[in-house]
C-alpha positions as CSV (number, residue, x, y, z in Angstrom):
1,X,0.0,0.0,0.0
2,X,1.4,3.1,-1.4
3,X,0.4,6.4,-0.3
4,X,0.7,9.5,-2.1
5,X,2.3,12.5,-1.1
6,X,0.7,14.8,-3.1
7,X,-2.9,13.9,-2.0
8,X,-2.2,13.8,1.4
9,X,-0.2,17.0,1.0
10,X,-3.6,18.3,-0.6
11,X,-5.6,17.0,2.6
12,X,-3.4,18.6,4.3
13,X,-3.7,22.0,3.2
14,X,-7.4,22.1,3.3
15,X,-7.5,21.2,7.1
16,X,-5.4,24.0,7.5
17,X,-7.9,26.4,5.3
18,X,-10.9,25.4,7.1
19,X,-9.3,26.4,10.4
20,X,-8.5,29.3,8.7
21,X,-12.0,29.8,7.8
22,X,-13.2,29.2,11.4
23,X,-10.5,32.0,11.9
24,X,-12.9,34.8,10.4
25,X,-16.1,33.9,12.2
26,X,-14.5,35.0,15.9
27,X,-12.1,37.9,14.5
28,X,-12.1,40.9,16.6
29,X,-11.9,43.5,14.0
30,X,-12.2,43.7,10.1
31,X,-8.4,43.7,9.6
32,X,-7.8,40.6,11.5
33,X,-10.9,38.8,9.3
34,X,-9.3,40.1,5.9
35,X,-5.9,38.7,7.1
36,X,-7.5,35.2,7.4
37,X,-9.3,35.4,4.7
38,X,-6.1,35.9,2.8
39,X,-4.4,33.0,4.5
40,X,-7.2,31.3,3.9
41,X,-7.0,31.6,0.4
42,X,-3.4,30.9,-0.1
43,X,-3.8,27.3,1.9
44,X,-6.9,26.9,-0.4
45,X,-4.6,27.6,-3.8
46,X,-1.9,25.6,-2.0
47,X,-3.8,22.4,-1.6
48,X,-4.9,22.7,-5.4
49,X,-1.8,23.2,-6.8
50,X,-0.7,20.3,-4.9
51,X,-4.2,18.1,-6.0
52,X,-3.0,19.4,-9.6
53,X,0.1,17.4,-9.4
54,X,-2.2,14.4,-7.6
55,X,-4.5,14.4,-9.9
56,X,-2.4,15.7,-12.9
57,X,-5.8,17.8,-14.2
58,X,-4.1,21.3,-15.0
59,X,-7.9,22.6,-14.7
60,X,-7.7,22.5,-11.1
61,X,-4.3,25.4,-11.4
62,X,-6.9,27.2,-13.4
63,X,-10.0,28.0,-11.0
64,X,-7.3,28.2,-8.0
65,X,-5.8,31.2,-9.7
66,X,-9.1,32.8,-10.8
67,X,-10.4,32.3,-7.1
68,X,-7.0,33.6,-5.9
69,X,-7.3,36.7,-7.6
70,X,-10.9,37.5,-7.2
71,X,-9.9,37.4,-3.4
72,X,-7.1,39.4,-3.6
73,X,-9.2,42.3,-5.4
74,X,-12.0,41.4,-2.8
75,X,-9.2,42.2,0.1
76,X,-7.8,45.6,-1.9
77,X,-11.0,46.9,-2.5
78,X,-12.3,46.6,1.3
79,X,-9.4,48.1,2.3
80,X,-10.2,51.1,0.0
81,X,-13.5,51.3,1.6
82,X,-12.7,51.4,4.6
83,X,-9.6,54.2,4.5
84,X,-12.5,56.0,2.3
85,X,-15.3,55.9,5.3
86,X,-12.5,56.4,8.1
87,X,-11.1,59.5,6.2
């Protein structure tokens, strides 16, 4: 019985992004929910690029980066909100 690194890699990373998730619910302030959102995301893109080379589909590299950068923009753009209400 063989076990692959790659997929458990993958598993791996996603336990880490659903504590990251679980992360945002109790944050104390918006900055601290945006940085785990963020980390969130990364350990999300992580565990697909690592699935990618598990399940050898180059698809998967595809959404990860699209869902990457829409939360990236989603993170700049609050940001600009909220200096704009502050100011």
């Amino acid at each position: 019985m063989s076990v692959d690194i790659w997929l458990f890699t993958a598993v791996v990373f996603f336990i880490l992004t659903i504590c990251a998730v679980l992360r945002i619910i109790p944050g104390p302030t918006l900055n601290d929910r945006l940085i785990a959102i963020n980390v969130a995301a990364t350990l999300a893109c992580a565990g697909a690029l690592a699935l990618t080379v598990a399940a050898g589909s180059l698809l998967i590299v595809l959404i990860a980066g699209l869902f990457a950068c829409m939360v990236f923009a989603f993170t700049i753009r609050s940001f600009q909100t909220r200096e704009r209400s502050s100011a």
